[in-house]
C-alpha positions as CSV (number, residue, x, y, z in Angstrom):
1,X,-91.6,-56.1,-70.8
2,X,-89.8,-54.4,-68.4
3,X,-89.4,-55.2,-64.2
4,X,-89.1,-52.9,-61.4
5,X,-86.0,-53.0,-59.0
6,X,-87.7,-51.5,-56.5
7,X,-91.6,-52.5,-56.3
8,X,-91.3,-55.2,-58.5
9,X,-94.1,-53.6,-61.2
10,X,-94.1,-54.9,-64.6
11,X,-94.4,-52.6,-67.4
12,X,-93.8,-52.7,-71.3
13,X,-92.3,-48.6,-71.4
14,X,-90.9,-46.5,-69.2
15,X,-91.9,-43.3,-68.4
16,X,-89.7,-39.7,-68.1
17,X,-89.3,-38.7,-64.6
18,X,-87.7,-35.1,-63.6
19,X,-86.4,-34.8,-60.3
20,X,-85.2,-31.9,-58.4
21,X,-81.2,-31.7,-58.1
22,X,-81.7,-28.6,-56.1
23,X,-80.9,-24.8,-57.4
24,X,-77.6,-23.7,-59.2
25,X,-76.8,-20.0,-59.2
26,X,-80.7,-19.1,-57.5
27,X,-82.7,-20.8,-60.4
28,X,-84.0,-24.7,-59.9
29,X,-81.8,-27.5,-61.0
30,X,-83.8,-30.8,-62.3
31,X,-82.6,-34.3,-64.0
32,X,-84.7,-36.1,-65.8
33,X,-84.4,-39.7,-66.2
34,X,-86.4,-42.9,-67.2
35,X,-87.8,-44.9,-64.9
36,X,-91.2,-47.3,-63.9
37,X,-94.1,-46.1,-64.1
38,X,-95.5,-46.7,-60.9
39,X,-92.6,-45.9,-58.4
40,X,-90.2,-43.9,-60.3
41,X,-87.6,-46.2,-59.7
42,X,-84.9,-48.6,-61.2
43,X,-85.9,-51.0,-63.9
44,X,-84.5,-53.9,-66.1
45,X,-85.5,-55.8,-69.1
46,X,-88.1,-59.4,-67.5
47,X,-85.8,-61.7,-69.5
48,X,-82.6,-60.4,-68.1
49,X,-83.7,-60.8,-64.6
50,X,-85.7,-64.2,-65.5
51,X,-81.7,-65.1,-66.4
52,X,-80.2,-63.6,-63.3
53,X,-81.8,-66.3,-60.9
């Protein structure tokens, strides 16, 4: 299981995310990255931030 940084979500995979980096040379420009599931952002394994406390 997995933790979210930022809204705290709990979730066994991530999901892909692409995100818009902007344009390069007229044509659009995107990243794409793992992240929760429900806000896209930051995440960390439970039992490493169970640990971190």
């Amino acid at each position: 299981m997995y933790i979210c940084q930022c809204c705290g979500g709990r979730f066994e995979t991530p999901v892909l995310w692409r995100e818009s980096r902007g344009e390069y040379f007229g044509y659009p420009v995107y990243e794409e990255v793992l992240g929760c599931p429900y806000c896209g952002g930051s995440y960390e394994n439970e039992a490493v931030a169970d640990n971190s406390q």
